[in-house]
C-alpha positions in Angstrom: -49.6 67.6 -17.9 -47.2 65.7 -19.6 -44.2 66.4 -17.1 -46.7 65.0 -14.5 -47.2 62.1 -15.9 -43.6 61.5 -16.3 -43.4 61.9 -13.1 -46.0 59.2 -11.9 -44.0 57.0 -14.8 -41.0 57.9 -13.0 -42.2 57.1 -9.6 -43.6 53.5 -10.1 -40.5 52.9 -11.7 -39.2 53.9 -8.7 -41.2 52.1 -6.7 -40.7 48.8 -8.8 -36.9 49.0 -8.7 -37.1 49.0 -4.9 -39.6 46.1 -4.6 -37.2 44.2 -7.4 -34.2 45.0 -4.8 -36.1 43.8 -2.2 -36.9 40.2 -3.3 -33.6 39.7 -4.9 -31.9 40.7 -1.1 -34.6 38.4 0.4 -33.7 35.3 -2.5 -30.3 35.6 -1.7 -30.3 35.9 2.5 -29.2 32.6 4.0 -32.3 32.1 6.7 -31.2 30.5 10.4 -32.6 26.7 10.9 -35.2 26.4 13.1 -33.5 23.5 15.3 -29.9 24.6 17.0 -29.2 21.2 17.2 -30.0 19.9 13.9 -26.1 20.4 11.7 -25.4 20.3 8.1 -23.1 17.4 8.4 -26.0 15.2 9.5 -27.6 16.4 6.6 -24.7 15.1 4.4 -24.2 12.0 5.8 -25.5 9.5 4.8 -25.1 6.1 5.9 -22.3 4.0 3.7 -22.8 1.0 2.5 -19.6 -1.3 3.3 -17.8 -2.1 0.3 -17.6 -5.0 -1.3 -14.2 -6.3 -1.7 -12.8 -9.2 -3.6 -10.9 -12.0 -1.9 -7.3 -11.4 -2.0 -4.9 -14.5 -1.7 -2.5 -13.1 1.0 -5.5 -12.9 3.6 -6.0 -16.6 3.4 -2.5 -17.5 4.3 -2.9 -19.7 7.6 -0.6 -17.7 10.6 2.6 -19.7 11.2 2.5 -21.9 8.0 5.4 -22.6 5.3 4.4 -21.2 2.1 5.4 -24.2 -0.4 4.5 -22.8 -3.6 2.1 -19.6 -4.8 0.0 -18.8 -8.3 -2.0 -16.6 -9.2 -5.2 -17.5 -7.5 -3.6 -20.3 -5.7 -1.6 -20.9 -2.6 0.2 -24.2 -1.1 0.9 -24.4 2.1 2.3 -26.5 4.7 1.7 -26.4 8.8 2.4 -28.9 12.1 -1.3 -27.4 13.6 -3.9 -29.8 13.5 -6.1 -30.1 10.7 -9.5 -29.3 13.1 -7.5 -26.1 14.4 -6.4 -25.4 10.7 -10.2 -25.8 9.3 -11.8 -24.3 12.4 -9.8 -20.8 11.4 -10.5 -20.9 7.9 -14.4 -21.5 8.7 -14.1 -18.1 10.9 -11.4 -16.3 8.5 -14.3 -16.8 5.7 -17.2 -15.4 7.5 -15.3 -13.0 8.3 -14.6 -12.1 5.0 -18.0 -12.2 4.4 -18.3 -15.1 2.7 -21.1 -17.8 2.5 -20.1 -21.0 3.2 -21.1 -23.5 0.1 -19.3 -26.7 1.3 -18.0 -28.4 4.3 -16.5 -31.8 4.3 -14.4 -33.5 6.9 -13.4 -37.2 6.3 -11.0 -38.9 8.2 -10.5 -42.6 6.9 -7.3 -44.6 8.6 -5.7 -41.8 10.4 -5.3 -39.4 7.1 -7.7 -36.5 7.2 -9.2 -34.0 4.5 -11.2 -31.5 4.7 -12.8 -29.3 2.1 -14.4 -26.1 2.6 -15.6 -23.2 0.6 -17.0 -19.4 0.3 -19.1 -17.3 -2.0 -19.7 -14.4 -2.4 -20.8 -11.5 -4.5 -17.1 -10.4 -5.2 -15.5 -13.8 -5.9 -15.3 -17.5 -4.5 -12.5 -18.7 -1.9 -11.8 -23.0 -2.0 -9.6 -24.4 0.8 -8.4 -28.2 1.0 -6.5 -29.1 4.1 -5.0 -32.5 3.8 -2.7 -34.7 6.5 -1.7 -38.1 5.5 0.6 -40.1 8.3 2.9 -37.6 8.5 2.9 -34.9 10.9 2.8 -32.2 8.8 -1.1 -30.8 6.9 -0.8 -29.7 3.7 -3.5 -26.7 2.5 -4.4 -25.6 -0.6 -5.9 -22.0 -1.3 -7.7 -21.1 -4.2 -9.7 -17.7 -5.2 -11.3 -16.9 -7.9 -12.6 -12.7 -8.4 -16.4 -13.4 -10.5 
């Protein structure tokens, strides 16, 4: 009696060691996806967020201008362009930047011109000051400031 009921111990023992082996093989199996077209990569990506970058000084240099003298957040500058060509690439070089433009001032009193402009964003602040007195050469002032 007793080496039959060892037996019976022995065999749901067994039994329970192969049903154990069984649903750790089954935890562990990688299972197919259902869609063939569906990939892990589109799974990973996810959509970035563009980066917010500060202004830097060097991307505000007008093309074909003199540099006169540079600072650390500022940047004089000196061109023969027009001051409306000047101001119209420094509107488009700021919202490009992605920059808000806070001011916009044109004045033009007895043939000397200045004109003021300025962007904002979440990564800093960009002021530009384009001045042309008599003479034939415009004058522009750069300044950023990283907040």
């Amino acid at each position: 009696m007793i080496n039959l009921k060892l037996l019976i111990v022995m065999g749901v023992m067994a039994a329970l060691a192969a049903v154990v082996a069984r649903v750790s093989l089954f935890r562990n199996k990688v299972l197919p996806l259902s869609s063939p077209s569906f990939t892990l990569a589109e799974v990973t990506s996810l959509p970035q967020e563009p980066k917010k970058q500060e202004p830097v000084l060097a991307d505000f240099r007008y093309p074909g201008s003199e540099t006169v003298s540079l600072g650390n957040n500022s940047l004089v500058l000196k061109s023969a362009d027009e001051p409306a060509v000047i101001t119209a690439w420094y509107k488009e070089k700021l919202t490009e930047s992605g920059l808000n433009i806070r001011n916009f001032i044109q004045t033009n009193t007895n043939g000397r011109i200045k004109n003021q402009l300025s962007g904002a964003g979440e990564k800093g602040k960009v002021a530009v000051n384009i001045d042309k007195d008599t003479s034939a050469t415009v004058r522009i002032l750069v300044t950023v400031s990283n907040e």
